[in-house]
VOTORDREN-115889 format. One record per residue (C-alpha): z, y, x; residue number from 1. Coordinates in steps of 0.02 Angstrom, whole numbers, plus 50000, padded with zeros to 5 digits. Layout:
<node><w>Z</w><v>Y</v><u>X</u><roza>NUM</roza></node>
...
END
This chain:
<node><w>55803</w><v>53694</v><u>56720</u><roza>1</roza></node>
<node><w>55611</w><v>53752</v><u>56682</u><roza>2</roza></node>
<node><w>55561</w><v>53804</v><u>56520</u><roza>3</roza></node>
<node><w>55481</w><v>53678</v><u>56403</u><roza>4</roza></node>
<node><w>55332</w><v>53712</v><u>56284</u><roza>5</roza></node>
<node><w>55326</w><v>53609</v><u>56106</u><roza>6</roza></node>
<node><w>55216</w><v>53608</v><u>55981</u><roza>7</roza></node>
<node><w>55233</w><v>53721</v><u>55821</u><roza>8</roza></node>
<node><w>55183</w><v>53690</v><u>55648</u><roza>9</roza></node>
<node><w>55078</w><v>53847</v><u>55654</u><roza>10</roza></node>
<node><w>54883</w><v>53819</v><u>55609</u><roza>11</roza></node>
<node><w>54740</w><v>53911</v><u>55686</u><roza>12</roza></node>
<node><w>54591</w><v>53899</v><u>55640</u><roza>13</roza></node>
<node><w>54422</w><v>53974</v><u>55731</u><roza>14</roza></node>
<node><w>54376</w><v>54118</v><u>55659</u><roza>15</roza></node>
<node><w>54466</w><v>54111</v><u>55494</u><roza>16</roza></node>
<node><w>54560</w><v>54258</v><u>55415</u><roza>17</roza></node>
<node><w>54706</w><v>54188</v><u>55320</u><roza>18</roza></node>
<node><w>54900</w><v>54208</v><u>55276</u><roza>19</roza></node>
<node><w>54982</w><v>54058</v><u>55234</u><roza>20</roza></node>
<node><w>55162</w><v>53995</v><u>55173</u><roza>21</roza></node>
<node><w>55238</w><v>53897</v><u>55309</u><roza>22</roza></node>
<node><w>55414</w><v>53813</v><u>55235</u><roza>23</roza></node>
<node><w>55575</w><v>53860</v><u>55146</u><roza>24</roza></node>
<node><w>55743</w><v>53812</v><u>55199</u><roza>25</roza></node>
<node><w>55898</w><v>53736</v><u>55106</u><roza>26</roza></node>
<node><w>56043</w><v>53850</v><u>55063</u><roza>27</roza></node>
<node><w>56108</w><v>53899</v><u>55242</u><roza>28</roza></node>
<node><w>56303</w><v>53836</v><u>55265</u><roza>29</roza></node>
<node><w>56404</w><v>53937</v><u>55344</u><roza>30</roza></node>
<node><w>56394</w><v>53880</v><u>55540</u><roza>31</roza></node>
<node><w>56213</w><v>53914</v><u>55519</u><roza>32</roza></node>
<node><w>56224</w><v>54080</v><u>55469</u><roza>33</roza></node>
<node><w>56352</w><v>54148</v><u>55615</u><roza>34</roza></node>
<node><w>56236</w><v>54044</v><u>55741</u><roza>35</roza></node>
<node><w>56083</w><v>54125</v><u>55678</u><roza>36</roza></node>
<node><w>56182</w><v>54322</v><u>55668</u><roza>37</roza></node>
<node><w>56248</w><v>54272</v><u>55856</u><roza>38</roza></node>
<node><w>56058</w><v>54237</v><u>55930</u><roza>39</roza></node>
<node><w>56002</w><v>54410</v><u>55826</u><roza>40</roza></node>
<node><w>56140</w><v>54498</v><u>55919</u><roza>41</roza></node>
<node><w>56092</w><v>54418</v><u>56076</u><roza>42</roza></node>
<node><w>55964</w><v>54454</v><u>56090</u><roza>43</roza></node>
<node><w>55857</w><v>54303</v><u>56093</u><roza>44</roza></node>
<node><w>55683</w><v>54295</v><u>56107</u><roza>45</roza></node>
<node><w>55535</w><v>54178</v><u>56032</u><roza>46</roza></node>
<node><w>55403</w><v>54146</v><u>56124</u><roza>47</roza></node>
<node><w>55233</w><v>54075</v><u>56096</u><roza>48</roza></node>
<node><w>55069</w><v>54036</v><u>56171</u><roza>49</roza></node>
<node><w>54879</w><v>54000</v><u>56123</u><roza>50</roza></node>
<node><w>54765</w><v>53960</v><u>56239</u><roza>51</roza></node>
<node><w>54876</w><v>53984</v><u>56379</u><roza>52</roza></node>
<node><w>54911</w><v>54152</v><u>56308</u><roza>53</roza></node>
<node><w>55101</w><v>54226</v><u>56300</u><roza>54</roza></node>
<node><w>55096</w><v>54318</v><u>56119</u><roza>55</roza></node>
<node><w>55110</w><v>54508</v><u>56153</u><roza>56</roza></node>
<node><w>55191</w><v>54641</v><u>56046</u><roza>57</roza></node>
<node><w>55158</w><v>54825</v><u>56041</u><roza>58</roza></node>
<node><w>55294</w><v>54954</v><u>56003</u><roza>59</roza></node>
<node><w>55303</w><v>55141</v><u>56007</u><roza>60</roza></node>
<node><w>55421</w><v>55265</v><u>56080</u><roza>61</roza></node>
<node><w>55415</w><v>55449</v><u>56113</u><roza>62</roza></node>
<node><w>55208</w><v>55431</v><u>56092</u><roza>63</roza></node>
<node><w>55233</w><v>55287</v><u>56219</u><roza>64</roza></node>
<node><w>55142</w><v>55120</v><u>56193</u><roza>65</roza></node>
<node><w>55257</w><v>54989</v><u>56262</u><roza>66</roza></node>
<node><w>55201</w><v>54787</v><u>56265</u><roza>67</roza></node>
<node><w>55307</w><v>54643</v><u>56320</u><roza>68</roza></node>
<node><w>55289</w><v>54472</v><u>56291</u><roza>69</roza></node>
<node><w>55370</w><v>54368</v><u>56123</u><roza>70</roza></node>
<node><w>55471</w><v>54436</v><u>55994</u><roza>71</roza></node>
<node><w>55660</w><v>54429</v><u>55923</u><roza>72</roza></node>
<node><w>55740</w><v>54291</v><u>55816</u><roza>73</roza></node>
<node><w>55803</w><v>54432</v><u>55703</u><roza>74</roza></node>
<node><w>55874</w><v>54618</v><u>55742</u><roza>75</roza></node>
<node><w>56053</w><v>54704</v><u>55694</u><roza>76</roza></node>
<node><w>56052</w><v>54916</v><u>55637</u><roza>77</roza></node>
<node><w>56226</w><v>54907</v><u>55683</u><roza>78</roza></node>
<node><w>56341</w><v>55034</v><u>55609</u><roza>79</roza></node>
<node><w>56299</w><v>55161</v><u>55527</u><roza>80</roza></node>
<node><w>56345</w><v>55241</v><u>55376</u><roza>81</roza></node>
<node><w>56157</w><v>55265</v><u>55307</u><roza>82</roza></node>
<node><w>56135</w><v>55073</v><u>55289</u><roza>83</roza></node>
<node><w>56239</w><v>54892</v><u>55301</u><roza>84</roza></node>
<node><w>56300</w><v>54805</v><u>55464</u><roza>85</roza></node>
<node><w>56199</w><v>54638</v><u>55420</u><roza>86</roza></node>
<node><w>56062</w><v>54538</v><u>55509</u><roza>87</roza></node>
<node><w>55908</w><v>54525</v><u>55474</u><roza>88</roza></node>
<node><w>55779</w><v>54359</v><u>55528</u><roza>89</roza></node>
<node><w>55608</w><v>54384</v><u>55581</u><roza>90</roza></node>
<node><w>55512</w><v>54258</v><u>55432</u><roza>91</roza></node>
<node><w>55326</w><v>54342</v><u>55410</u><roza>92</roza></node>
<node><w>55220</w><v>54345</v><u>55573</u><roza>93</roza></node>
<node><w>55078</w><v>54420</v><u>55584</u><roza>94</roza></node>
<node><w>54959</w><v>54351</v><u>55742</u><roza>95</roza></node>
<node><w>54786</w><v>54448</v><u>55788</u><roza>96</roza></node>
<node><w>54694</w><v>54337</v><u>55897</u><roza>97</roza></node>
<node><w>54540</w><v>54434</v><u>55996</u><roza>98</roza></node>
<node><w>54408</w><v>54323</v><u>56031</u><roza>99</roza></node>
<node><w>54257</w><v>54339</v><u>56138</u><roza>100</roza></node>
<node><w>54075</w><v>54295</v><u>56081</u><roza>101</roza></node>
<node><w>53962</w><v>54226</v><u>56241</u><roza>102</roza></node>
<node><w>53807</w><v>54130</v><u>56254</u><roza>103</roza></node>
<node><w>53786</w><v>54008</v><u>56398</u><roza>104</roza></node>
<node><w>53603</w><v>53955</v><u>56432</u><roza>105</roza></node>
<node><w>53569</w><v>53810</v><u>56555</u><roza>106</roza></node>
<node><w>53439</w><v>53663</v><u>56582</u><roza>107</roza></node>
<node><w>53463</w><v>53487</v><u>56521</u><roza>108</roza></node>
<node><w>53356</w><v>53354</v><u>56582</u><roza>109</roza></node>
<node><w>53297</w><v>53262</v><u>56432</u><roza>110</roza></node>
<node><w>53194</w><v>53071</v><u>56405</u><roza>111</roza></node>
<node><w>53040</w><v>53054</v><u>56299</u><roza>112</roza></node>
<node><w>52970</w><v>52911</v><u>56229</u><roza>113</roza></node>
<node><w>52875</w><v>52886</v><u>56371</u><roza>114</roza></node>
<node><w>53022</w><v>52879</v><u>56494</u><roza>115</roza></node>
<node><w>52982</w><v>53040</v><u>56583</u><roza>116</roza></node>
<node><w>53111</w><v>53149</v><u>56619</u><roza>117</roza></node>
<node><w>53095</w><v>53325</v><u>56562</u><roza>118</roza></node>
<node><w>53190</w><v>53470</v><u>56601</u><roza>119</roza></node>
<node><w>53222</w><v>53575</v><u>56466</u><roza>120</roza></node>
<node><w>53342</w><v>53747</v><u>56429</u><roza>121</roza></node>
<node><w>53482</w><v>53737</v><u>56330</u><roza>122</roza></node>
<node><w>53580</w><v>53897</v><u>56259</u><roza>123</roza></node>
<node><w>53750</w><v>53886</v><u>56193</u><roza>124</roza></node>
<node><w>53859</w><v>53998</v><u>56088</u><roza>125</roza></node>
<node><w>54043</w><v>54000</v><u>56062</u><roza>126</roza></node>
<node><w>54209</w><v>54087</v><u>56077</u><roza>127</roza></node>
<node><w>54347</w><v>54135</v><u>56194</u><roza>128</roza></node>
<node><w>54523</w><v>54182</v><u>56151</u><roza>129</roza></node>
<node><w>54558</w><v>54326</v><u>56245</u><roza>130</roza></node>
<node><w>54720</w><v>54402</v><u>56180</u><roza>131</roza></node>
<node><w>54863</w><v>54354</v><u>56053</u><roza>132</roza></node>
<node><w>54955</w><v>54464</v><u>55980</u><roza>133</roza></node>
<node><w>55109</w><v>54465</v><u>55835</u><roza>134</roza></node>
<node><w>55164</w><v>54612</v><u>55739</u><roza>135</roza></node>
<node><w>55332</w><v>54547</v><u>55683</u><roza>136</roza></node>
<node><w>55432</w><v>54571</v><u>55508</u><roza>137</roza></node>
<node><w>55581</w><v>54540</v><u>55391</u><roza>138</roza></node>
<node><w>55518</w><v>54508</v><u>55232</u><roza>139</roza></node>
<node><w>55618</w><v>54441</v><u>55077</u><roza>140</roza></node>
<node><w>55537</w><v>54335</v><u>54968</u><roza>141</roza></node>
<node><w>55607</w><v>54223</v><u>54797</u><roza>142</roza></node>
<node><w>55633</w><v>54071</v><u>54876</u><roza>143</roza></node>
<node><w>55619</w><v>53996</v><u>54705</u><roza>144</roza></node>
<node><w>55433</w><v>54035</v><u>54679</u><roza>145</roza></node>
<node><w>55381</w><v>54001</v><u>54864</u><roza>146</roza></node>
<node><w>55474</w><v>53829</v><u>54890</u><roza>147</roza></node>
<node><w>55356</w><v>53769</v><u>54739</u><roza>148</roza></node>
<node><w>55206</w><v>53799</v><u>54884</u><roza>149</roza></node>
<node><w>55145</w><v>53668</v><u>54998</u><roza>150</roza></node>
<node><w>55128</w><v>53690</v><u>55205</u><roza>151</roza></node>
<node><w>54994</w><v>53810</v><u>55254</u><roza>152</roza></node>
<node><w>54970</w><v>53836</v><u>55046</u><roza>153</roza></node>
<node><w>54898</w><v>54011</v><u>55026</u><roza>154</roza></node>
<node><w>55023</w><v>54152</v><u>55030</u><roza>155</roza></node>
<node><w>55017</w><v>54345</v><u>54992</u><roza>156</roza></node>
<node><w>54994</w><v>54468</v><u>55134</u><roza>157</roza></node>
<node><w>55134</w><v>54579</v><u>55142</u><roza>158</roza></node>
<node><w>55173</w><v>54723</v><u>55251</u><roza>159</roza></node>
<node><w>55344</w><v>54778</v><u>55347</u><roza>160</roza></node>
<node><w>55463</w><v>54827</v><u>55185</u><roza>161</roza></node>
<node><w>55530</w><v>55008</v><u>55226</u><roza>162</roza></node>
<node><w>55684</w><v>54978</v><u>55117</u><roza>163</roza></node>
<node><w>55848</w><v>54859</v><u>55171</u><roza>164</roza></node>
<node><w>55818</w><v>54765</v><u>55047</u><roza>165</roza></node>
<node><w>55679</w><v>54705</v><u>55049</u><roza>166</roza></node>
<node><w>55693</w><v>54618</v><u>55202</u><roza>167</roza></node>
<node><w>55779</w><v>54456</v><u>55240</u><roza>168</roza></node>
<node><w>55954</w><v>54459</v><u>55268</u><roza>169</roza></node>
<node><w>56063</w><v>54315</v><u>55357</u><roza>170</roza></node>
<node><w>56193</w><v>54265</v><u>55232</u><roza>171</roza></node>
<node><w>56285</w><v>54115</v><u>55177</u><roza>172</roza></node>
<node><w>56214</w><v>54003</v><u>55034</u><roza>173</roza></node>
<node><w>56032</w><v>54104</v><u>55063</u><roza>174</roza></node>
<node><w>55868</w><v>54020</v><u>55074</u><roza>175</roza></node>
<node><w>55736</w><v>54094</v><u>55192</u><roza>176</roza></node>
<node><w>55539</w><v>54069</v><u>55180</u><roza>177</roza></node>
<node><w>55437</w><v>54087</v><u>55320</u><roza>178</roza></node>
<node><w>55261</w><v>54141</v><u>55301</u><roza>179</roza></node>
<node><w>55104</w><v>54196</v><u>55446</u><roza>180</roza></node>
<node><w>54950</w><v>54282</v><u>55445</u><roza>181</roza></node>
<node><w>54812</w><v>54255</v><u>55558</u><roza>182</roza></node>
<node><w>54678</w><v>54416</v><u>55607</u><roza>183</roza></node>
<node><w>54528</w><v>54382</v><u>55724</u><roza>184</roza></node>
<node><w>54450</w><v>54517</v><u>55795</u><roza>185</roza></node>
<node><w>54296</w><v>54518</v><u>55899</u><roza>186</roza></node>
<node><w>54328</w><v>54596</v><u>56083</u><roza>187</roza></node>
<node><w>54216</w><v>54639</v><u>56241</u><roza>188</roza></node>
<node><w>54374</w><v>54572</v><u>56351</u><roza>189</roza></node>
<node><w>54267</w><v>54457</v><u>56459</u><roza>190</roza></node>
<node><w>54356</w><v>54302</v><u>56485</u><roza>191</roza></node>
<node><w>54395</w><v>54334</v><u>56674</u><roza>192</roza></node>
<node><w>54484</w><v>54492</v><u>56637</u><roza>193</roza></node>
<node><w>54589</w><v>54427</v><u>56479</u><roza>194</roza></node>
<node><w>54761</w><v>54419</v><u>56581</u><roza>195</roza></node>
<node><w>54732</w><v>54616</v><u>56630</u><roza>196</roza></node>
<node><w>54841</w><v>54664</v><u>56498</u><roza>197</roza></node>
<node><w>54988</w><v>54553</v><u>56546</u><roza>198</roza></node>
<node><w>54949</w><v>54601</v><u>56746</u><roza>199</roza></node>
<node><w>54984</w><v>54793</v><u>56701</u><roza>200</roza></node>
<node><w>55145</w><v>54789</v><u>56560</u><roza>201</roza></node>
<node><w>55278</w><v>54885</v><u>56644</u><roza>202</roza></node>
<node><w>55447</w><v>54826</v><u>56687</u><roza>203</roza></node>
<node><w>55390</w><v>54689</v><u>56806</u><roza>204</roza></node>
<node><w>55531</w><v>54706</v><u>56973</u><roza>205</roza></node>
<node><w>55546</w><v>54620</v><u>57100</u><roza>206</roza></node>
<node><w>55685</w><v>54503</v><u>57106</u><roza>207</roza></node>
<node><w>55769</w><v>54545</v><u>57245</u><roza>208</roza></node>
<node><w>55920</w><v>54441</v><u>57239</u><roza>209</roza></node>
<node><w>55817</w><v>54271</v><u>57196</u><roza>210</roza></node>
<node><w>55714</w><v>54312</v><u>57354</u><roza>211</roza></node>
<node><w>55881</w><v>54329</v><u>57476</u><roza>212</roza></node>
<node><w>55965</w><v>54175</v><u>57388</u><roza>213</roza></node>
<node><w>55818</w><v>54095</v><u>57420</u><roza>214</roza></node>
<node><w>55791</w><v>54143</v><u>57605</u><roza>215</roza></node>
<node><w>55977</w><v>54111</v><u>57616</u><roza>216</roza></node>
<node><w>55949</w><v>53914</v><u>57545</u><roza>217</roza></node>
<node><w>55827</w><v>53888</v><u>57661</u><roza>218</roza></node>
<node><w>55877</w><v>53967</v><u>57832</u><roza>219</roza></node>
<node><w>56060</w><v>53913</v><u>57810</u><roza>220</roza></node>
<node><w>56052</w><v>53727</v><u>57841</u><roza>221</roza></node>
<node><w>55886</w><v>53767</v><u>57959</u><roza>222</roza></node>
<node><w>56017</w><v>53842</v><u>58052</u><roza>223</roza></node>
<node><w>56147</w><v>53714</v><u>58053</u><roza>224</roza></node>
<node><w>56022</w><v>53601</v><u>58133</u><roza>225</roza></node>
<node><w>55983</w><v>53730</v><u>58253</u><roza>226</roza></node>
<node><w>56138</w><v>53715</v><u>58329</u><roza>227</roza></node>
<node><w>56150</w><v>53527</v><u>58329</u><roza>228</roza></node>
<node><w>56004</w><v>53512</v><u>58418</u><roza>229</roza></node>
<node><w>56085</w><v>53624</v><u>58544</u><roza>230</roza></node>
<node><w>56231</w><v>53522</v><u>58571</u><roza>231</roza></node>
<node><w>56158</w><v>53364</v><u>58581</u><roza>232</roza></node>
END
């Protein structure tokens, strides 16, 4: 089965700088809560495009910059005696979106009054997305206060809580708001080179077993019919 893009109720719009409340759910039952602590301890993966653009995140380890593409439902510590064993959801976003500024000049052919045609230039201005990125974060907000807010109402900009709790924990009976910022930043990525960055992340191998399974579907029955044709 192929993967299948939907729309999201995330706004964008051109050029403007805003962090906005998004929705706030009902008291999660039960069989919510284990399905959403199973897909944090699986792993699972979000991932979203603009403009044809995967998001990208940035991380760093041993003063090593590593990218991929999306970002987690929610992350698990695991044990350790320093803090809980809970999960935590990924509910605050926040997208920088690096646009492009250009300026297109061609020539229009224009009519007077008189009916002659006249050629004329024409410049335009405008600009390209050339990179998405998402800094994602567990952030735990009173669910009380923010449920009185309506879709893409105006929201405080918060930044990643260093203490437990502060960010949002998966637990029975809990309500969890979800809330985005948006950044744009100008950048001299032309809009030919704005996949570059996905062309050089690191991990990319080759997938060695799809190739031979594939080979395998394909010369298989091409042999099959070799033979027949040899009998007959």
């Amino acid at each position: 089965m192929g993967d299948q893009i939907d729309n999201s109720s995330y706004r964008f719009q051109v050029n403007v700088n805003e962090s906005v409340y998004l929705c706030t759910t009902d008291p999660l039952i039960n069989e919510q809560a284990e399905l959403l602590k199973r897909r944090a301890r699986d792993l699972y993966q979000v991932n979203m495009v603009l403009d044809n653009l995967p998001v990208m995140r940035f991380t760093e380890q041993n003063d090593v910059i590593i990218q991929w593409t999306g970002f987690p439902v929610g992350y698990n510590l695991g044990y350790n005696p320093i803090w809980s064993n809970e999960d935590y959801i990924i509910n605050h976003l926040k997208f920088r979106v690096l646009v492009h500024q250009y300026q297109a000049q061609g020539d229009v052919v224009v009519t007077s009054e008189d009916g002659v045609a006249m050629v004329e230039s024409d410049s335009k201005s405008g600009f390209q997305i050339v990179g998405f990125e998402v800094v994602p974060y567990s952030v735990r907000r009173d669910p009380e206060s923010m449920s009185k807010l309506k879709m893409y109402d105006k929201a405080d900009s918060v930044n990643c809580p260093l203490e437990l709790e502060k960010s949002q924990a998966i637990r029975e009976n809990e309500r969890i708001t979800f809330t985005y910022e948006v950044e744009y930043v100008k950048s001299n990525i032309n809009w030919s080179s704005r996949w570059d960055a996905y062309l050089k992340m690191d991990g990319a191998k080759v997938h060695w077993f799809s190739i031979m399974n594939s080979m395998m579907v394909v010369f298989f029955p091409a042999g099959i019919v070799f033979v027949i044709f040899l009998r007959t």
